[in-house]
GUDREN-478252 format. One record per atom (N, C-alpha, C): atom name; x, y, z; residue number from 1; residue in three letters. Coordinates in pm, 1 decimal, decimal comma, always signed. Layout:
GUDREN-478252
site atome:CA; x:X; y:Y; z:Z; num:NUM; residu:Ala
...
//
This chain:
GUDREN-478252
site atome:N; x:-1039,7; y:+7490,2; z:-3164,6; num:1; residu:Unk
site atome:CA; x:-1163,4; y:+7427,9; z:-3148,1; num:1; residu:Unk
site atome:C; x:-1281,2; y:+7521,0; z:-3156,1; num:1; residu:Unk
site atome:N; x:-1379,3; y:+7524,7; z:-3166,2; num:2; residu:Unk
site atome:CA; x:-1511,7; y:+7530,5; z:-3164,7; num:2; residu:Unk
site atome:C; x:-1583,4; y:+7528,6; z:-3040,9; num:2; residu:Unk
site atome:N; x:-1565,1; y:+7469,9; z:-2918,5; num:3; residu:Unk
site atome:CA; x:-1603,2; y:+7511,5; z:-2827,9; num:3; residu:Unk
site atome:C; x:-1707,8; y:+7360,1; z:-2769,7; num:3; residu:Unk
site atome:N; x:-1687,7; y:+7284,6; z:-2890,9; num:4; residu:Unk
site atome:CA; x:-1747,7; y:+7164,7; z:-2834,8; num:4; residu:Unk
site atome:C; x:-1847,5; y:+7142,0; z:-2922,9; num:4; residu:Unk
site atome:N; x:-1881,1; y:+7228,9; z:-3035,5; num:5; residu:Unk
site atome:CA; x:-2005,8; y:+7254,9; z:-3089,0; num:5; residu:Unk
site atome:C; x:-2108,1; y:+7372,5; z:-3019,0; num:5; residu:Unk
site atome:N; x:-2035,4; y:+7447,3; z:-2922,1; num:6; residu:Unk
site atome:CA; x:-2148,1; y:+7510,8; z:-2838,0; num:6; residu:Unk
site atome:C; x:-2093,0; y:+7643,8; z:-2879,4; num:6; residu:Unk
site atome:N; x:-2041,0; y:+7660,9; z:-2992,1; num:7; residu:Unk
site atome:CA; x:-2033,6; y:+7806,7; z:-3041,2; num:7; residu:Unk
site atome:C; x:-2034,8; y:+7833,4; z:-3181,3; num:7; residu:Unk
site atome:N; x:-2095,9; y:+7716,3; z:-3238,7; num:8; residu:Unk
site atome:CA; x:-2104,4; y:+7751,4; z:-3372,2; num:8; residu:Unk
site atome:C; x:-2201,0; y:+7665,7; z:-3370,1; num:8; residu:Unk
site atome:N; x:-2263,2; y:+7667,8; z:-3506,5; num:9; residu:Unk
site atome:CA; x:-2385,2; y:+7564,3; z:-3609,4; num:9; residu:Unk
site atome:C; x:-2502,2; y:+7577,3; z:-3512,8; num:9; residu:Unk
site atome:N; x:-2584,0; y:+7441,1; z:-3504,3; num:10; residu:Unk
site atome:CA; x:-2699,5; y:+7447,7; z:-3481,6; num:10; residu:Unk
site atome:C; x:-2706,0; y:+7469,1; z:-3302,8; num:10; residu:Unk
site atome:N; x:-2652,2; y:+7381,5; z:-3277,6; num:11; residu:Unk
site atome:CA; x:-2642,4; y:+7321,9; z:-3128,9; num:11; residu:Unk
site atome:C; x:-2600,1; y:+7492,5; z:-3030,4; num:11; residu:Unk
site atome:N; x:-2485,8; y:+7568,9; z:-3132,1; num:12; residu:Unk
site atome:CA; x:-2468,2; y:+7684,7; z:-3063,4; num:12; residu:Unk
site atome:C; x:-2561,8; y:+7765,9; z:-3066,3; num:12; residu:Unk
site atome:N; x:-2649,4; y:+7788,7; z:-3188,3; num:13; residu:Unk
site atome:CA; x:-2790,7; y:+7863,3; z:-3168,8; num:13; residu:Unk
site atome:C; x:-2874,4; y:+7822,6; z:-3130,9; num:13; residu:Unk
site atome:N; x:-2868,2; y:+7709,0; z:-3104,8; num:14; residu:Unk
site atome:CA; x:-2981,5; y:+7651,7; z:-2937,1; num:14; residu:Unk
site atome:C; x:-2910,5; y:+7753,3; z:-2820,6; num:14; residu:Unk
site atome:N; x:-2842,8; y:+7715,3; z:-2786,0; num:15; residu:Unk
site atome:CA; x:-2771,3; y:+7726,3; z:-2658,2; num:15; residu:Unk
site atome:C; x:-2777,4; y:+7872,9; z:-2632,5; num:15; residu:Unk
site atome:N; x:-2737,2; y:+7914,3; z:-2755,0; num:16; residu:Unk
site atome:CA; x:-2726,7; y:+8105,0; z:-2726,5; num:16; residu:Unk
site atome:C; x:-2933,8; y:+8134,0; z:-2742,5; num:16; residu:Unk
site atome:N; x:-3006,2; y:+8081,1; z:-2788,1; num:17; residu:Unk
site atome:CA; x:-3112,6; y:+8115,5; z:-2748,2; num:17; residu:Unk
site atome:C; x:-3174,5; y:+8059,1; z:-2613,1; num:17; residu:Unk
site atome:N; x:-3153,3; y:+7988,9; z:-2583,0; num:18; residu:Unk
site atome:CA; x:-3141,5; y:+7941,7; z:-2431,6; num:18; residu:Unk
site atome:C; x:-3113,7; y:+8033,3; z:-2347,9; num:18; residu:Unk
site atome:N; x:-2954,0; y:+8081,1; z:-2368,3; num:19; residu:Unk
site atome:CA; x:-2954,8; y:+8142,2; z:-2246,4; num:19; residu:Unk
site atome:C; x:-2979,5; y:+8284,8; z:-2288,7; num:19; residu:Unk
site atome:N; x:-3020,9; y:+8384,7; z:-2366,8; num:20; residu:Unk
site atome:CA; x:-3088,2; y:+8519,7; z:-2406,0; num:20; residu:Unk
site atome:C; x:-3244,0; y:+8460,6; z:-2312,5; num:20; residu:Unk
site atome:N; x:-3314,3; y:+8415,7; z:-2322,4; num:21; residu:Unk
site atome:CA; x:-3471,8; y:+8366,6; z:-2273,1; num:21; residu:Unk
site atome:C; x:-3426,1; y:+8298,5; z:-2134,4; num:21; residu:Unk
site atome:N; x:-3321,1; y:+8258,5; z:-2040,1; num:22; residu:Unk
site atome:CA; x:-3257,2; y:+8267,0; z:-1923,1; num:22; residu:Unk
site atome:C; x:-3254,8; y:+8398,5; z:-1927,5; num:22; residu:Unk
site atome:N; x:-3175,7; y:+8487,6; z:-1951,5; num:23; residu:Unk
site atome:CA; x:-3108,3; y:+8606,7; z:-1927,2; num:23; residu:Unk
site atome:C; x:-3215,2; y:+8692,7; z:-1927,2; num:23; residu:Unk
site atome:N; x:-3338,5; y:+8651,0; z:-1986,4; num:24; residu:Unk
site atome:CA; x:-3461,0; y:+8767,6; z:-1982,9; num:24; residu:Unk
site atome:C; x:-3557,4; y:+8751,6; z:-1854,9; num:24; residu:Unk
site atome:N; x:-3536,3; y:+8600,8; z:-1833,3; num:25; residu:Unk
site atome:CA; x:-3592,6; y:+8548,4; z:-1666,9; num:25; residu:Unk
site atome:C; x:-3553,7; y:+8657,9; z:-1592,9; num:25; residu:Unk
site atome:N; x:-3445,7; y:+8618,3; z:-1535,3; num:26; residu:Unk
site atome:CA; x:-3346,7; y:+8672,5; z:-1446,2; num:26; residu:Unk
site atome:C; x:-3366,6; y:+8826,9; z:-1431,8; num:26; residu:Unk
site atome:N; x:-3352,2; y:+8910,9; z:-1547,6; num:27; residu:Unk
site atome:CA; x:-3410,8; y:+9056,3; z:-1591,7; num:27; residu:Unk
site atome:C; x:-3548,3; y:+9035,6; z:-1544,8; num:27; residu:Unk
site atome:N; x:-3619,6; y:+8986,1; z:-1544,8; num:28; residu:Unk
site atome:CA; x:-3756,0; y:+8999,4; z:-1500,1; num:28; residu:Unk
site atome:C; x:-3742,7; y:+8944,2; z:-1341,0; num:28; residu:Unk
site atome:N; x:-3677,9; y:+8870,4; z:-1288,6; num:29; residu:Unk
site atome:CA; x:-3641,6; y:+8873,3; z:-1141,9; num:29; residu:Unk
site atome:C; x:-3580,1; y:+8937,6; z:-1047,3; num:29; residu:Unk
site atome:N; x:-3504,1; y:+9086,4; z:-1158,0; num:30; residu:Unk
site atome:CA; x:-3401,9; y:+9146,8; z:-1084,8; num:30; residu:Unk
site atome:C; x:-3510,2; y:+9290,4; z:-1083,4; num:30; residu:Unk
site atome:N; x:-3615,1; y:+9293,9; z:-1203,7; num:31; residu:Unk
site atome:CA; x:-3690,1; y:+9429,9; z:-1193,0; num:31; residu:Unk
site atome:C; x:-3763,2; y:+9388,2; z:-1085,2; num:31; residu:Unk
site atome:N; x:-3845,3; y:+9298,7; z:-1051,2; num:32; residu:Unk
site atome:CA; x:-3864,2; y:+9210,2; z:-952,1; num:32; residu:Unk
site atome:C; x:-3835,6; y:+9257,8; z:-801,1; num:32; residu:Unk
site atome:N; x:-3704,2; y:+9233,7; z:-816,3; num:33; residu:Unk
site atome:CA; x:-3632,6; y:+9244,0; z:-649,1; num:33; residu:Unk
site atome:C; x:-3622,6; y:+9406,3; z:-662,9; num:33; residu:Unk
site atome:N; x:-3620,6; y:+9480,3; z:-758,6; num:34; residu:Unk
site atome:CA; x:-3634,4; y:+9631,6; z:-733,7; num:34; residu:Unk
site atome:C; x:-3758,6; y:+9670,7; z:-680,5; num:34; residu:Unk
site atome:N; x:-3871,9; y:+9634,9; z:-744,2; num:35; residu:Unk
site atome:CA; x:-3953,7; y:+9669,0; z:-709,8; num:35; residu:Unk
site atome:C; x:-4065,2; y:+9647,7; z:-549,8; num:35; residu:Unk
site atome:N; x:-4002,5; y:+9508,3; z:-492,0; num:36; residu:Unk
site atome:CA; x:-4027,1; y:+9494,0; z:-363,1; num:36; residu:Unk
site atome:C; x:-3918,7; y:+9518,0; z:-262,9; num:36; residu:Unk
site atome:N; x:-3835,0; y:+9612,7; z:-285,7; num:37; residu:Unk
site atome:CA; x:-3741,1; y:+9679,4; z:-242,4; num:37; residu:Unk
site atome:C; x:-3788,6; y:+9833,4; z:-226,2; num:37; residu:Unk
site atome:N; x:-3836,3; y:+9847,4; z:-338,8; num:38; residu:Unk
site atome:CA; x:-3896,2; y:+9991,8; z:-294,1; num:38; residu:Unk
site atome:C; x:-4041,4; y:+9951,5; z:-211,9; num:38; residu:Unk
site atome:N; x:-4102,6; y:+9865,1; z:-244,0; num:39; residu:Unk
site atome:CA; x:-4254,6; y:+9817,3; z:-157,4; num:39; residu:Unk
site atome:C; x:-4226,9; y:+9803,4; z:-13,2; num:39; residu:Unk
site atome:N; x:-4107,0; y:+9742,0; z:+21,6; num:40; residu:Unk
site atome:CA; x:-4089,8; y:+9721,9; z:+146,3; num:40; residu:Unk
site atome:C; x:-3977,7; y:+9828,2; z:+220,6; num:40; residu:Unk
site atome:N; x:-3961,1; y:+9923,2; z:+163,2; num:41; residu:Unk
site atome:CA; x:-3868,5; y:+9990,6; z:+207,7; num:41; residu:Unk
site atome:C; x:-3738,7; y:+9978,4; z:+241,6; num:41; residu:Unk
site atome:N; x:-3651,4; y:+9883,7; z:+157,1; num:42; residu:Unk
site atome:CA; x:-3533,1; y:+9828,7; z:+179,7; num:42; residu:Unk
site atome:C; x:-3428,6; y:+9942,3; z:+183,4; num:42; residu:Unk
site atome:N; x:-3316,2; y:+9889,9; z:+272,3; num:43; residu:Unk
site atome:CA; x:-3243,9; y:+10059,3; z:+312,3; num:43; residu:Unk
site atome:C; x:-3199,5; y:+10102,5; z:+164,0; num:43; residu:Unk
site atome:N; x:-3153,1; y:+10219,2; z:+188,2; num:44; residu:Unk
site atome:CA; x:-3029,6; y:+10315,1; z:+76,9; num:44; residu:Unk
site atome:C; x:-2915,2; y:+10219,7; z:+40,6; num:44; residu:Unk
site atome:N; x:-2828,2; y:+10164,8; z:+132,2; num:45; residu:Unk
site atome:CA; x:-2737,9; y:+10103,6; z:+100,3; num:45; residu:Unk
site atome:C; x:-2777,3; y:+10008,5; z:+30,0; num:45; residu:Unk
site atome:N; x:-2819,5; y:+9883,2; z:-22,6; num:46; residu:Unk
site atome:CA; x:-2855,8; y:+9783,8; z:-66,7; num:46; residu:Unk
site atome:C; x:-2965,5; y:+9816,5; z:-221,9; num:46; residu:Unk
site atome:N; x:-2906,2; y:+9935,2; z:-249,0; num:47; residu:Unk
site atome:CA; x:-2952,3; y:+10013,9; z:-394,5; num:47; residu:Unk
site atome:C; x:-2823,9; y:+9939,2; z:-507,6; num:47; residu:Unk
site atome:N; x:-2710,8; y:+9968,8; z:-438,7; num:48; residu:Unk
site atome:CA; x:-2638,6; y:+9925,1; z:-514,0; num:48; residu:Unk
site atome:C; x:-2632,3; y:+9816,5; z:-578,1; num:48; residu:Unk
site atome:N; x:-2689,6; y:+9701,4; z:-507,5; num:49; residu:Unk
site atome:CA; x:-2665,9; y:+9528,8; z:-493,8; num:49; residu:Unk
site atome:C; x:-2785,1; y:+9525,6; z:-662,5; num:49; residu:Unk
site atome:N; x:-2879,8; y:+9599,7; z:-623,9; num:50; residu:Unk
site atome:CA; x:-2995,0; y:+9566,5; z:-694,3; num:50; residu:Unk
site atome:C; x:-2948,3; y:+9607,4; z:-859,8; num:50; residu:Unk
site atome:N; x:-2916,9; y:+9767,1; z:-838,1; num:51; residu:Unk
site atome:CA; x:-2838,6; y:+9812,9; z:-984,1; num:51; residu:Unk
site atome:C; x:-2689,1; y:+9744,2; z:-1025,5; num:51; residu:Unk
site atome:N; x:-2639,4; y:+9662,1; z:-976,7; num:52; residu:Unk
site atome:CA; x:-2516,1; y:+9599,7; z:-962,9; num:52; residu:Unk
site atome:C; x:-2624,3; y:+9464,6; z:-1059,4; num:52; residu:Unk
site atome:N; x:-2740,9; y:+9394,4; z:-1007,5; num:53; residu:Unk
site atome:CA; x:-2794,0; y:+9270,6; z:-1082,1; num:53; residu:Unk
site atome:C; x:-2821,2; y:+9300,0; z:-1224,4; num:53; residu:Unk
site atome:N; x:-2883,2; y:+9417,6; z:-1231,8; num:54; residu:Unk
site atome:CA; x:-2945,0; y:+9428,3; z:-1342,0; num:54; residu:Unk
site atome:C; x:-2858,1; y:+9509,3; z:-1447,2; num:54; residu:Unk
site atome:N; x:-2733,4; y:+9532,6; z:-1392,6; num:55; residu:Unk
site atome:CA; x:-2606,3; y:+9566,5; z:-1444,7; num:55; residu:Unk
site atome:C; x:-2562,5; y:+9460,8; z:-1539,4; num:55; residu:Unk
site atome:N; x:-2505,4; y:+9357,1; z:-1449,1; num:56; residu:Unk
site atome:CA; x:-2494,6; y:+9190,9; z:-1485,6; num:56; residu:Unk
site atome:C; x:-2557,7; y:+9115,5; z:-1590,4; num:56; residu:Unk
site atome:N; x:-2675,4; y:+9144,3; z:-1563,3; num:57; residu:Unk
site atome:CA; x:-2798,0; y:+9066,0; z:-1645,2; num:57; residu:Unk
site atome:C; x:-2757,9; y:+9151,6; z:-1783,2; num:57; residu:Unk
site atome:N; x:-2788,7; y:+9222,9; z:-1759,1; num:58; residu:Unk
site atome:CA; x:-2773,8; y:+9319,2; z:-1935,4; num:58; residu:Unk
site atome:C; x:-2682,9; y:+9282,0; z:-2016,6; num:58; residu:Unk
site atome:N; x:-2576,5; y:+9303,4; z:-1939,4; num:59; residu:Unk
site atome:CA; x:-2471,5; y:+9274,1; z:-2002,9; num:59; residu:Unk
site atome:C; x:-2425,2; y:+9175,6; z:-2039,2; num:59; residu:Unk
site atome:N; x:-2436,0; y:+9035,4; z:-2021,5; num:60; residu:Unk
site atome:CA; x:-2473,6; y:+8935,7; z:-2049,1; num:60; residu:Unk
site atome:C; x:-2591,2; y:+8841,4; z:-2134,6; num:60; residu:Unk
site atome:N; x:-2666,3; y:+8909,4; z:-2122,6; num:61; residu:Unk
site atome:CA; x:-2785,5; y:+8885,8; z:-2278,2; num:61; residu:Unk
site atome:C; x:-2756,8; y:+8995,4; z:-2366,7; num:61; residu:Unk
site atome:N; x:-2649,1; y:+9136,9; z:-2341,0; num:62; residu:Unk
site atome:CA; x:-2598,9; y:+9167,1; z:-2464,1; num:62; residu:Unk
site atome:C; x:-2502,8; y:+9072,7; z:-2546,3; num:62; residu:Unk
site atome:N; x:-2409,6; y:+9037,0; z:-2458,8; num:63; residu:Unk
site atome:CA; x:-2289,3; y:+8935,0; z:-2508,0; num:63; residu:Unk
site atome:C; x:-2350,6; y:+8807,2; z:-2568,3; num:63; residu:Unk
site atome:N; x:-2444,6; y:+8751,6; z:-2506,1; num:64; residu:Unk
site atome:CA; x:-2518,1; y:+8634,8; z:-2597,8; num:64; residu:Unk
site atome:C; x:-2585,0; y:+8665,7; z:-2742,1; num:64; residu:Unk
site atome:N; x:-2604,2; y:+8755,4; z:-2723,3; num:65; residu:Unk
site atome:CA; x:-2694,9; y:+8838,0; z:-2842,5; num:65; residu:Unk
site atome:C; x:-2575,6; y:+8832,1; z:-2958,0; num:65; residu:Unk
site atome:N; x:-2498,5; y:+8921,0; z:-2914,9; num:66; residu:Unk
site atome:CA; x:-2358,6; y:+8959,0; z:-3011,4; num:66; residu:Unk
site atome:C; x:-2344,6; y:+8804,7; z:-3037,3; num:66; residu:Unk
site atome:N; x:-2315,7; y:+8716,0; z:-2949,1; num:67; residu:Unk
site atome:CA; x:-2261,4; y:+8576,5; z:-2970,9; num:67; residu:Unk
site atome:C; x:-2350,5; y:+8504,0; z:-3098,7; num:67; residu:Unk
site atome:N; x:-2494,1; y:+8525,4; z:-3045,6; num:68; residu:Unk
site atome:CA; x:-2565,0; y:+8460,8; z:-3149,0; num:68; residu:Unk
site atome:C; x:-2575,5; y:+8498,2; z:-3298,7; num:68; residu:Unk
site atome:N; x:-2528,7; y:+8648,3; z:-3326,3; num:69; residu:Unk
site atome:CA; x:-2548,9; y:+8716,2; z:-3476,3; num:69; residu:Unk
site atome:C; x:-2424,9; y:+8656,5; z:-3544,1; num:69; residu:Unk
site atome:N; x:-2296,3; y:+8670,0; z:-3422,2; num:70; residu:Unk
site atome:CA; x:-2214,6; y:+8616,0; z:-3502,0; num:70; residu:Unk
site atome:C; x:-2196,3; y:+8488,6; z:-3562,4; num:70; residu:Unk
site atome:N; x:-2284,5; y:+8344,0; z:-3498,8; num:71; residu:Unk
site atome:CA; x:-2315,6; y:+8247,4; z:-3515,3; num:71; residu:Unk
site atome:C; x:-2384,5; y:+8220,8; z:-3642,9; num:71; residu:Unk
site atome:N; x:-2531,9; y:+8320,7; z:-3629,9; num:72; residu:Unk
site atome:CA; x:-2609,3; y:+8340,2; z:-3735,4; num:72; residu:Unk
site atome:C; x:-2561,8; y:+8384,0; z:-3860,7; num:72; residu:Unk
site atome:N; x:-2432,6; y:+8493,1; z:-3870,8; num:73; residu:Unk
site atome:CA; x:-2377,1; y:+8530,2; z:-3979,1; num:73; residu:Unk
site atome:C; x:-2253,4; y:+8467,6; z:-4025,9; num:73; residu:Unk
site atome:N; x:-2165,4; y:+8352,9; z:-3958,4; num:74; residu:Unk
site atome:CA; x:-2148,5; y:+8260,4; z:-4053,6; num:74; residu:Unk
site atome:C; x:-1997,3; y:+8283,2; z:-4015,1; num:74; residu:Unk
site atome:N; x:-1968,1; y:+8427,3; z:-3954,4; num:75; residu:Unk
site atome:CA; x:-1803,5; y:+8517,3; z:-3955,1; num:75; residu:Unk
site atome:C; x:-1721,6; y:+8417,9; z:-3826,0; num:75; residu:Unk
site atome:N; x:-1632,4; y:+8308,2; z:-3841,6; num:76; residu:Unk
site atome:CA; x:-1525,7; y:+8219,6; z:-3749,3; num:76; residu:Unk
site atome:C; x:-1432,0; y:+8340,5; z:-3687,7; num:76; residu:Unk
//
């Protein structure tokens, strides 16, 4: 299968541009929570949580990205 239509043709390059422009939100909510983390002085420990989000996020609007070229270039 195809995925429902949600990984190929038109409907999948909706969807994968959807969620890249989600995935750039989120990146802008996670630089976000870094930055009133350092404003408010949030402890040492809870460094991780923050580089752990924006870990996530990346890597995930990379994989959509990849998802969408391959969509765009036609390769099953």
């Amino acid at each position: 299968g195809d995925g429902l239509g949600f990984r190929s043709g038109a409907l999948g390059v909706v969807f994968g541009i959807v969620a890249i422009v989600i995935g750039a939100a989120i990146l802008a909510l996670n630089f976000k929570q870094v930055e009133d983390g350092i404003a408010y002085g949030a402890p040492r420990e809870e460094e991780w949580l923050a580089a752990f989000g924006l870990t996530v996020t990346l890597v995930w609007i990379y994989i959509e990205m990849l998802r969408l070229v391959a969509i765009l270039s036609g390769d099953d």
